[in-house]
Residue, then its C-alpha position, 0 to 999 in steps of 0.5 A: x784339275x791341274x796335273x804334273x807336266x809329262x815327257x812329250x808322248x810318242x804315237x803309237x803308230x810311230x812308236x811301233x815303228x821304232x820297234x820293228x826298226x830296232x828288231x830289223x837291225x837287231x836281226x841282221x848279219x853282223x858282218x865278218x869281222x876278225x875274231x878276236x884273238x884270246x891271249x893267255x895271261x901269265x898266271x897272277x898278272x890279271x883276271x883268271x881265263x881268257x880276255x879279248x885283245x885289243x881296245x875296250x868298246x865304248x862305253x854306252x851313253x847315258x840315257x838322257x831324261x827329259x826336264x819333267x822327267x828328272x824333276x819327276x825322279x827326283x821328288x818320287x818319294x819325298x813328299x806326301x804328294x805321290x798320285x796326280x790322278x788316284x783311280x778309285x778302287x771301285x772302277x765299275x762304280x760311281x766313285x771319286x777320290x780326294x788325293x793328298x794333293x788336294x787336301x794340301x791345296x784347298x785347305x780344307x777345315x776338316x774331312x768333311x769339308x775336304x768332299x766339298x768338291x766331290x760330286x754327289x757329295x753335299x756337306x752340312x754343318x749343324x755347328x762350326x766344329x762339325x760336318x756331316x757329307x751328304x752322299x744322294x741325299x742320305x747321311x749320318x746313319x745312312x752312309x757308313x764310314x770307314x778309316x783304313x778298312x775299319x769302321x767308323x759307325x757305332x751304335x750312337x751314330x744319330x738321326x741325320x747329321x752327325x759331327x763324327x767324320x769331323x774326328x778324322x784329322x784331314x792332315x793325316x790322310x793320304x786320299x779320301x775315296x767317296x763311292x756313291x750308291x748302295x754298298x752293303x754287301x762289302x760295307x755292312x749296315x749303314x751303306x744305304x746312301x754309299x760308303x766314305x773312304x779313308x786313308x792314313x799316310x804311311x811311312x815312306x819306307x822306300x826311302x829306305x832301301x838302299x840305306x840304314x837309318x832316314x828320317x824326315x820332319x814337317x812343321x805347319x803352321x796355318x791361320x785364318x781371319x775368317x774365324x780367327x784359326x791359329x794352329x799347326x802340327x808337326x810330324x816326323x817320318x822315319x825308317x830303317x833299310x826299308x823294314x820298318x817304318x813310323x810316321x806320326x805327329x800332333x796338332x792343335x789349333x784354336x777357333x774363335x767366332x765365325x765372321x760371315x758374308x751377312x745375314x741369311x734369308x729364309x727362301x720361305x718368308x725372304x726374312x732373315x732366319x732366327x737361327x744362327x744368331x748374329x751379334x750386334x755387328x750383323x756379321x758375327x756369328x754366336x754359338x761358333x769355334x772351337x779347340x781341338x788336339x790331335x795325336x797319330x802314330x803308324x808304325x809298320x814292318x815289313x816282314x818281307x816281300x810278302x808279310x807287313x805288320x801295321x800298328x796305328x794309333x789316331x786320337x782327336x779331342x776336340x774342346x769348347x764346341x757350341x751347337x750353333x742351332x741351338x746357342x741359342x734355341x730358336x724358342x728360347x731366350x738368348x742366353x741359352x747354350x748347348x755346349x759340347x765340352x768334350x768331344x773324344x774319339x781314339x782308335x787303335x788297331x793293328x793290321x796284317x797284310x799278306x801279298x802274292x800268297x796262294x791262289x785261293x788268298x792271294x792277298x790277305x788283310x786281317x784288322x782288329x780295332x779299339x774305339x772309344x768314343x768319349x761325349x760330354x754335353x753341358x746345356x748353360x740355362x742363361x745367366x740368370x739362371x741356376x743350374x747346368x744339365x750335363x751328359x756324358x756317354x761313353x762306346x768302347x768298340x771292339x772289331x775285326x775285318x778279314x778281308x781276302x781276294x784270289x788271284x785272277x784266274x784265266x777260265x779261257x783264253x779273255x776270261x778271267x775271274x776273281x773273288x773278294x771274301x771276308x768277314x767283320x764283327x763290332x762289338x759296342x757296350x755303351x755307358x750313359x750318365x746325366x745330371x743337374x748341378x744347382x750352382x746357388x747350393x753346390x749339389x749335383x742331382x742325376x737325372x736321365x741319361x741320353x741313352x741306357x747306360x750298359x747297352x750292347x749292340x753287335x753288327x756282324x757279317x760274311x761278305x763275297x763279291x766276284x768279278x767276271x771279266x770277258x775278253x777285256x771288253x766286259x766285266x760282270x760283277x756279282x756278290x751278297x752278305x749275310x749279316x747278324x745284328x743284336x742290340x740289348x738295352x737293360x730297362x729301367x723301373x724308375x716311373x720318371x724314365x719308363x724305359x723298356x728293356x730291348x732283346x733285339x736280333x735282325x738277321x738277312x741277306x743282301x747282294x747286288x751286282x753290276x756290268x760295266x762295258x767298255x764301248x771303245x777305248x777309255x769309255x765305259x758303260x757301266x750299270x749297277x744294282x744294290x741292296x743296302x740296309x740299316x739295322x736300328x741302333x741304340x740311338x733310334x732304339x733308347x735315345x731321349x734327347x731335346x730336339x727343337x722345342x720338344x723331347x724325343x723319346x725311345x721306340x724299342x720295336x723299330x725294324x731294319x730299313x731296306x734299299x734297293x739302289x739302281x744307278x746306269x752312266x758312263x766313263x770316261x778315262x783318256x789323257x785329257x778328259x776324265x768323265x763321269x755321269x749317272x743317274x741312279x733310282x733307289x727305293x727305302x723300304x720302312x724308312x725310319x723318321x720322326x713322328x709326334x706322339x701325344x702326350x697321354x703316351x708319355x711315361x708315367x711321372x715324367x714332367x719333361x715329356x707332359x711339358x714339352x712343347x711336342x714330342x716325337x719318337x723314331x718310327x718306321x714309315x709303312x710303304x716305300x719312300x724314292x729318292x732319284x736323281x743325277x751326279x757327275x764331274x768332268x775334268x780336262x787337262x788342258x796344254x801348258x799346265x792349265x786344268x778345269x774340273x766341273x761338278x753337278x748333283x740334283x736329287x728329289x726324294x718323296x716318301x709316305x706321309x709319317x701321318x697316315x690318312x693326313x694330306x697329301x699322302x706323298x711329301x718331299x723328304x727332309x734334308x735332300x740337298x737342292x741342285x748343286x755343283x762346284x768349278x774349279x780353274x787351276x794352273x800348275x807351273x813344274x816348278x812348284x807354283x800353282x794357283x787357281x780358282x773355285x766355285x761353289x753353288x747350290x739353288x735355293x730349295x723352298x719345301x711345299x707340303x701344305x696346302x691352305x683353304x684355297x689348296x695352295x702349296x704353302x712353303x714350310x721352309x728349305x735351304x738358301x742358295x749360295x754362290x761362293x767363289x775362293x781364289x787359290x795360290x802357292x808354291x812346292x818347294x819338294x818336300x822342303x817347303x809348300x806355301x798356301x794361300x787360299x781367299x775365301x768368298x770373295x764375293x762376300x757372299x752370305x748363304x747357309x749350308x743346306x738344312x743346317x743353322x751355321x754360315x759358310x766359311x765366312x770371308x778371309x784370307x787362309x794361309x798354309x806355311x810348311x817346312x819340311x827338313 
């Protein structure tokens, strides 16, 4: 990555030089000089007491910055861009972060596709206004994800990949940190795969400090010929004195259809695949775009040195969005659409935070949350036909994190220890409706809802997590959660449904801990082993939705899945080279996956399950599943303002066959992304310009899980390969102005996100235009 040109760096061993010059002359005679002789001035002709005679000394030179410096202290403080190399908060883990300046100049569509840079990180798209990153292989359920410490996961998080982290507004955040491997015990359920990391933009109350009221506007406009986006936003940012400040805005934009780099072969059959669905032109993509709203606001006061106050509010609507792999069905006709009316998130929170308390708290961070989550789903027929299904479902989330950590204390002379505690609660209740309109006759008729309307569900925890540091060379890391979950789901008497009412409650313990090494200067070796678990929630427990050509239906009696993470690598933190690389191992206790049932196991009178080309359910894999592999990234900053990053990621995972006595008796598990990597070339001129180049690629990955008469493999599908290159440039005028322009696949390359049924992000030019006042 390219960096900020820096004031020429002095050795140290001529600097220490300097040092022992400077005390050598401090420490000299002065030589005898006359006194000064203190005069008496007439009283009321001048300051009271005694003054020196004779002539002012001089008065000191002014101290002269360096050009970069003065370019630096001029810009701290009026724009968004405040960290060049952000560290990650997790220093003893493999873990990356996306900084504010990396969003502004890669353009990135959504949060989502902002990691798709980041290494371990591989980001699917089930539809063009969706995204689902994929942390070593596990994602949706499996990865949790937080927004200012909060949680984002709720109790309708689906199987596999998901479209929710696609509802952060990527224009609001000020990083994005990915931390790789088992995060349980400070995260809670879900961190089996890791955790990603959000957050928001605040108020810039520095700017405060010496004067009354500041304020400070943006406007951006951003387009795209791939997809035709139009849209932009505006945001404001003020404050008084330093005390209190509010940063905020709104945008909108408006997607049409995806123009992609061709069709898109299966590396199974070398056949174009049936799904996306292409127009007549061959570049079209059917079953894209989408509208989209957004509205934050973050309020914080300053109470003093010690106490700060933060309210936020973030709102993402987003209108119109088709599911790309079914509009339409593989297996059904053309005219068919499922469409996502309306997707809604809205989170409000306030956050108090206490710095440079006591020993036992030094810093303190106390959260409490609402989310709605607002989903509406309509399933177009065709035009021949008659009627629509609609659902609607609705979480309410209340929650609370306290989160504390001690000061660091000195044991002995280079022993030193810290704690971090805390505790969290969510609370979800579910509403969930569904129903049939005939649009020849104008009636509406209710039929199953997805999940069980007037569900509860908790996910609750006591968390502690030490560091023990020894002589500044080593540092041992240990902790454990214990967590409480329930999920209570009312049944339902209809013979059409059949649903089981669900009293559930899981309760355990999990921990983890690691050693990191510091080898010599700026390198460490660093080890670490995790627990992570996931509890079921209410999808797994009482979804019934259409998957494929079938329906899935509800298991109330599924059990937590458990993971043991091990992950060993080094780090490398110098001026010009930052490295890492690990390799890491885990193992999936009663994996949770999908599994056919016959169709004497449907529920009595229902028509949907006995005419359904299959059926499935979730289920729990008896044994242990492995997922294994490598990631890492290096970055090296190069003279004369050039920088190169590279990534790469390779994962394999196999687990026990769902169909027990059915050969093999090991397979591939689904959805493990193939071998993958980006590079990225970037020049970045302290004037404001800067321009650069990136590479996108991934290994075609063809799946082999039969075998034939003759015991061949037979390929059963997998994920083409791609090679996509974008080319980078624009200009930083401070905070008055930043202009973008970013070409998208120039090589017009036609591939496919892994596992999904969308292109990439097509061919064309994107453009950032924004004017700060």
């Amino acid at each position: 990555m390219a960096r900020q040109s820096a004031a020429p760096v002095v050795s140290p061993l001529r600097s220490s030089w300097l040092v022992v010059a400077a005390l050598v002359v401090l420490a000299r005679p002065v030589a005898a000089a006359p006194a000064p002789v203190l005069r008496t001035m007439p009283e009321g002709t001048g300051p009271k007491g005694p003054v020196p005679e004779g002539p002012a000394p001089p008065a000191a030179a002014p101290t002269r910055l360096t050009r970069a410096a003065a370019e630096q202290a001029r810009t701290v403080g009026r724009t968004t861009v405040r960290d060049t190399r952000a560290q990650d908060s997790h220093d003893t883990r493999a873990a990356s972060v996306v900084t504010r300046r990396d969003l502004e100049e890669r353009l990135p569509r959504s949060a989502p596709d902002a990691l798709r840079f980041e290494p371990g990180v591989y980001v699917q798209q089930t539809a063009h206004g969706q995204g689902s990153p994929y942390v070593r292989g596990l994602t949706g359920q499996q990865t949790v994800m937080m927004f200012d410490g909060i949680r984002l996961n709720n109790s309708t998080f689906r199987y596999g990949p998901n479209q929710y982290f696609f509802t952060i507004d990527s224009r609001t955040l000020q990083r994005l940190e990915v931390l790789r491997g088992a995060a349980s015990t400070r995260y809670g359920s879900d961190a089996m795969g890791g955790a990603l990391l959000a957050t928001p933009i605040d108020p810039s109350l520095e700017l405060g400090n010496r004067r009354g009221w500041y304020g400070h506007s943006k406007a951006m406009l951003r387009s795209g010929t791939a997809d035709g986006e139009m849209g932009g936003r505006a945001q404001l940012d003020v404050g008084w004195k330093g005390k209190v400040g509010l940063f905020g805005g709104v945008g909108y934009r408006d997607v049409g259809l995806l123009r992609s780099g061709g069709k898109v072969l299966s590396p199974a059959t070398g056949q174009p695949v049936k799904s996306p669905l292409f127009a007549a032109d061959g570049v079209t993509q059917r079953g894209t775009g989408f509208r989209e709203f957004t509205a934050d606001a973050r309020l914080v006061y300053r109470v003093n040195d010690k106490h700060r106050l933060t309210l936020g509010y973030y709102d993402y609507r987003q209108f119109d969005a088709p599911r790309t792999d079914r509009c339409p069905p593989v297996t059904a006709p053309q005219s068919e659409c499922l469409w996502y009316d309306e997707q809604f998130r809205t989170l409000v929170y306030g956050a108090w935070d206490v710095s440079d308390g006591p020993a036992a708290a030094e810093t303190v961070r106390w959260t409490l949350s609402y989310q709605h989550q607002h989903e509406r789903r309509r399933f177009d027929r065709g035009a021949e036909s008659t009627y629509r299904i609609i659902g609607r479902d609705e979480v309410y989330s209340l929650g609370t994190g306290l989160n504390i950590a001690t000061k660091r204390f000195e044991l002995a002379r280079g022993v030193d220890f810290k704690v971090h505690y805390g505790l969290d609660a969510y609370f979800d209740t579910l509403r969930s409706h569904a129903w049939n309109t005939f649009l020849d006759v104008g009636i509406t008729t209710p039929s199953t809802s997805q999940y069980a309307s007037g569900s509860r569900y908790l996910t609750s925890g006591l968390w502690t997590e030490a560091t023990l540091g020894l002589f500044d060379r080593v540092e041992l890391r240990a902790g454990g959660r214990g967590s409480l979950v329930v999920a209570n789901a009312p049944g339902n008497l209809d013979p059409r449904v059949g649903r089981r009412p669900i009293d559930q409650t899981w309760g355990g313990g999990v921990g983890g801990g690691g050693i990191a090494v510091r080898l010599v200067d700026g390198l460490r070796w660093i080890t670490n082993l995790d627990q992570g678990f996931r509890a079921p929630n209410l999808d797994d427990l009482t979804s019934r939705q259409a998957t494929g050509a079938g329906q899935q239906y509800e298991n109330p009696n599924l059990r937590p899945e458990r993971a043991l993470s091990l992950e060993t690598g080094f780090r490398v933190e110098r001026p010009r080279v930052q490295l890492q690389l690990f390799a890491f191992q885990s193992w999936i206790d009663r994996l949770i996956t999908r599994v056919r049932f016959d169709r004497d196991q449907c529920p009595p009178d229902d028509n949907l399950c006995g005419a359904a080309v299959y059926n499935v359910t979730l289920a729990n894999i008896a044994g242990t599943s492995h997922i294994r592999g490598l990631d890492g990234a290096v970055r090296l900053l190069l003279p004369k303002g050039f920088g190169m990053r590279a990534t790469a990621a390779y994962t394999w995972g196999d687990g026990p066959n769902p169909v027990s006595g059915l050969e093999p008796a090991r397979v591939p598990l689904s959805r493990i992304p193939p071998l993958n990597g980006t590079v990225e070339i970037s020049w970045r001129h302290r004037h404001g310009m800067f321009a650069s180049s990136a590479l996108r690629w991934a290994r075609p990955q063809t799946r082999l899980t039969e075998t034939d008469k003759n015991d061949q493999r037979i390929p059963q599908g997998g994920s083409p390969g791609f090679a996509v290159l974008d080319l980078r440039a624009g200009y930083r005028l401070q905070q008055h102005a930043l202009v973008v322009l970013v070409l998208e696949n120039v090589t017009n390359a036609a591939y496919r996100y892994h596992g999904s049924s969308i292109n990439g992000p097509g061919r064309g030019l994107n453009v950032l235009v924004e004017v700060g006042f």
